[in-house]
C-alpha positions as CSV (number, residue, x, y, z in Angstrom):
1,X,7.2,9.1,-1.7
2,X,8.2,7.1,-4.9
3,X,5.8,8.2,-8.3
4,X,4.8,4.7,-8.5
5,X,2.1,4.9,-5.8
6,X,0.6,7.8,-7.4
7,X,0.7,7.0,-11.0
8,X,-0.8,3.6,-9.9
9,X,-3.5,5.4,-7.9
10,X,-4.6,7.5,-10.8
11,X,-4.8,3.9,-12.8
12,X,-7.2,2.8,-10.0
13,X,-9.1,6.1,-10.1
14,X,-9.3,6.3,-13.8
15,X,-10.5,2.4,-13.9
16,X,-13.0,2.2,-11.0
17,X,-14.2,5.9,-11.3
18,X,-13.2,7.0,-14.8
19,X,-11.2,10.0,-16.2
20,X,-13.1,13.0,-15.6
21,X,-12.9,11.6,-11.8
22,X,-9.3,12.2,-12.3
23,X,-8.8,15.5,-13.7
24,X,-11.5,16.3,-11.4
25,X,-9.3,15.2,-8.2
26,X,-6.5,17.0,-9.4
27,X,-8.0,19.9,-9.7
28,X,-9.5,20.0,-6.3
29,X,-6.2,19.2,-4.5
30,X,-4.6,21.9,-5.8
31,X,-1.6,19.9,-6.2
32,X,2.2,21.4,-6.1
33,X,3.1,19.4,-9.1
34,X,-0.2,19.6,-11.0
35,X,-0.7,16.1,-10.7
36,X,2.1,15.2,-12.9
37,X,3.7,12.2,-11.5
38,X,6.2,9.8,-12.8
39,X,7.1,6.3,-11.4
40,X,10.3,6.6,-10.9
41,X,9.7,10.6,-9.3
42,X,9.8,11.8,-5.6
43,X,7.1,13.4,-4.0
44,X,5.7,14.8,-0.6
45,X,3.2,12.0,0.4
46,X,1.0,15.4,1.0
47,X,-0.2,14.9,-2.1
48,X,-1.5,11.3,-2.5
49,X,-3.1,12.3,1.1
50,X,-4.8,15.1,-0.5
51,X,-5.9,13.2,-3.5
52,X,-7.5,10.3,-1.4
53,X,-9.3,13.5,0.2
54,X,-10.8,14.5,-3.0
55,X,-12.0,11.2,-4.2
56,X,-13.2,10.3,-1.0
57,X,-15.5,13.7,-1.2
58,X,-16.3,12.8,-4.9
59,X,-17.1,9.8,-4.3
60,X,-18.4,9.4,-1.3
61,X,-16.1,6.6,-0.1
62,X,-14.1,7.0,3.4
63,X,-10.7,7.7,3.2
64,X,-9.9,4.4,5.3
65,X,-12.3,2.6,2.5
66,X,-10.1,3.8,-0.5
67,X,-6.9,3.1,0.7
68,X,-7.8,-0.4,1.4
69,X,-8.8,-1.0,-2.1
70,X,-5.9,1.0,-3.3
71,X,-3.5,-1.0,-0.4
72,X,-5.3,-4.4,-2.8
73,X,-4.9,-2.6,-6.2
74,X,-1.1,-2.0,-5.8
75,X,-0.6,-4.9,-4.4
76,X,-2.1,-7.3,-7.5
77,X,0.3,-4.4,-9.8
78,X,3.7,-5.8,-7.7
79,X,4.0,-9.6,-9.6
80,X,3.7,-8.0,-13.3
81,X,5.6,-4.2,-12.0
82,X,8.6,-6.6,-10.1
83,X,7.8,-9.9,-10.8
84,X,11.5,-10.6,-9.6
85,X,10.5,-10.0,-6.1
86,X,7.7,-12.9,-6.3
87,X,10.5,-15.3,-8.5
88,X,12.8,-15.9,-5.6
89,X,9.8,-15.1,-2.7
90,X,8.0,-17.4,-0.7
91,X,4.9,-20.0,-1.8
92,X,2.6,-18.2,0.9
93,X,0.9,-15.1,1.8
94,X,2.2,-15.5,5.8
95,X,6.4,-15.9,4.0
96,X,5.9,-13.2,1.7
97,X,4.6,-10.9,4.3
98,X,7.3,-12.4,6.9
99,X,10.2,-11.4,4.4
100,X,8.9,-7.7,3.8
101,X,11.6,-6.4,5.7
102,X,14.3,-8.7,5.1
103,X,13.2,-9.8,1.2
104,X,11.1,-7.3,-0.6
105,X,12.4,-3.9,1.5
106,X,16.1,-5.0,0.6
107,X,15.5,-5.4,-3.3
108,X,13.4,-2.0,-2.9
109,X,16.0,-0.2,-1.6
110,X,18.2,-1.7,-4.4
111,X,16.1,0.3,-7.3
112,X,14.9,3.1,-5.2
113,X,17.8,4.0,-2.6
114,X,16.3,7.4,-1.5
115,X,12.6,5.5,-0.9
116,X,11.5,6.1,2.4
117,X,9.6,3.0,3.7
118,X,7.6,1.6,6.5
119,X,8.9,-0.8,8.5
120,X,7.2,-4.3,9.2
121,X,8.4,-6.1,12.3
122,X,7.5,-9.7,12.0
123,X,6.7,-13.4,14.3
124,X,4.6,-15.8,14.3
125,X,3.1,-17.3,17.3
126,X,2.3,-20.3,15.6
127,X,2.8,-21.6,12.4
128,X,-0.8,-20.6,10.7
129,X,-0.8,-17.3,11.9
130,X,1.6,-14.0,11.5
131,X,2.0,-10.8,13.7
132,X,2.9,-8.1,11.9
133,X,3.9,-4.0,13.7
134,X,3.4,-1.5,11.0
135,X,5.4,1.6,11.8
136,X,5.4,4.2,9.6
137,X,5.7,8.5,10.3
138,X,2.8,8.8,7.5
139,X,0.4,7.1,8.7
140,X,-0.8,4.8,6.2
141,X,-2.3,1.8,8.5
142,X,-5.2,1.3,6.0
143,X,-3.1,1.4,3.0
144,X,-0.6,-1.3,4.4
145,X,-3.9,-2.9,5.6
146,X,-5.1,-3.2,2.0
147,X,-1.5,-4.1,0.7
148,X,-1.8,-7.7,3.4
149,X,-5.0,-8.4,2.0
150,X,-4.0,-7.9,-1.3
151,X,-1.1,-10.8,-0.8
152,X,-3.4,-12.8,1.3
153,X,-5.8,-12.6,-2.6
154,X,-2.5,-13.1,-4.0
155,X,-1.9,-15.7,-2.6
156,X,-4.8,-17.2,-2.2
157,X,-4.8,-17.8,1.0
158,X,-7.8,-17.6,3.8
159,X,-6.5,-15.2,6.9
160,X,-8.7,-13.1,9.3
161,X,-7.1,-10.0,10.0
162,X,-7.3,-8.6,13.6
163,X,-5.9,-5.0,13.6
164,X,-4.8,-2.7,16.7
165,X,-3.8,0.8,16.5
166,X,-1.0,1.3,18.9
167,X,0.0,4.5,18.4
168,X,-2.8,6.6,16.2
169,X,-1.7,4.9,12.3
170,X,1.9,5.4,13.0
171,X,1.9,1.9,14.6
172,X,-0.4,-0.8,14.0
173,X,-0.4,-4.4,14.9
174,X,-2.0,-6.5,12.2
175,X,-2.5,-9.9,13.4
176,X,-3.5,-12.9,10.6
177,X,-4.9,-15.8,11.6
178,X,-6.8,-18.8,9.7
């Protein structure tokens, strides 16, 4: 998993919760790299995992609660991290999230080759409203969950989002409607 989403999740922990929430996560996740992350680093996606398991027991927050707000968080990061992928991008929450896989994945892949990513399979059953299957091996339904309505905010759009798990967080069907 790419450094990004765990230096940006210590920016969210140090902002909402403060330092000492930090070093105080770290140490209790007893983390192979010591919690020393860089953007552009690799990592096993173990770790953010067992981070999100420390705050949440810190804090008191779920697990499913956190990532959401962290899903929002790194979201509202994208336009100033990689504000090309927002130049050329759509005018709407529903088109950004449409070209995920074809758009945003693509130019990903471009600066992070090795970056191992979910997939997004896309339609829309009418034109307000978008279908989108999450598949991913790691699980990370509530994340991608807070990174739609993150764009959705974005955007500033109105949506309703229906979700059903189809297979346990490794597939999820997020359905957007107005």
């Amino acid at each position: 998993m790419k450094g990004i989403i765990f230096t940006e999740f210590l920016e969210l922990v140090e902002q909402k919760f403060g330092f000492d929430m930090v070093d105080d996560i770290i140490e209790m996740a007893d983390l192979p790299t010591g919690g020393e992350y860089t953007a552009v680093g690799s990592y096993d996606h173990q770790e953010i995992v067992s981070l999100v398991m420390a705050l949440s027991e810190k804090s008191g927050l779920t697990p499913s609660q956190l990532q959401k707000v962290y899903g929002n968080h790194l979201f509202s990061r994208f336009p100033v991290l990689y504000p090309e992928l927002f130049e050329k991008s759509a005018d709407d929450a529903l088109g950004f999230l449409e070209g995920v896989e074809t758009y945003v994945h693509v130019e990903v892949r471009k600066l992070y080759p090795e970056a191992e990513l979910p997939t997004f399979d896309t339609h829309r059953p009418k034109p307000d409203e978008l279908v989108m299957i999450y598949s991913s091996k790691r699980h990370f339904s509530d994340l991608a969950e807070g990174l739609i309505e993150g764009c959705i905010n974005h955007f500033g759009d109105e949506f309703r989002i229906e979700r059903d798990e189809l297979e346990d967080g490794a597939k999820t069907r997020f359905h957007l409607k107005k």
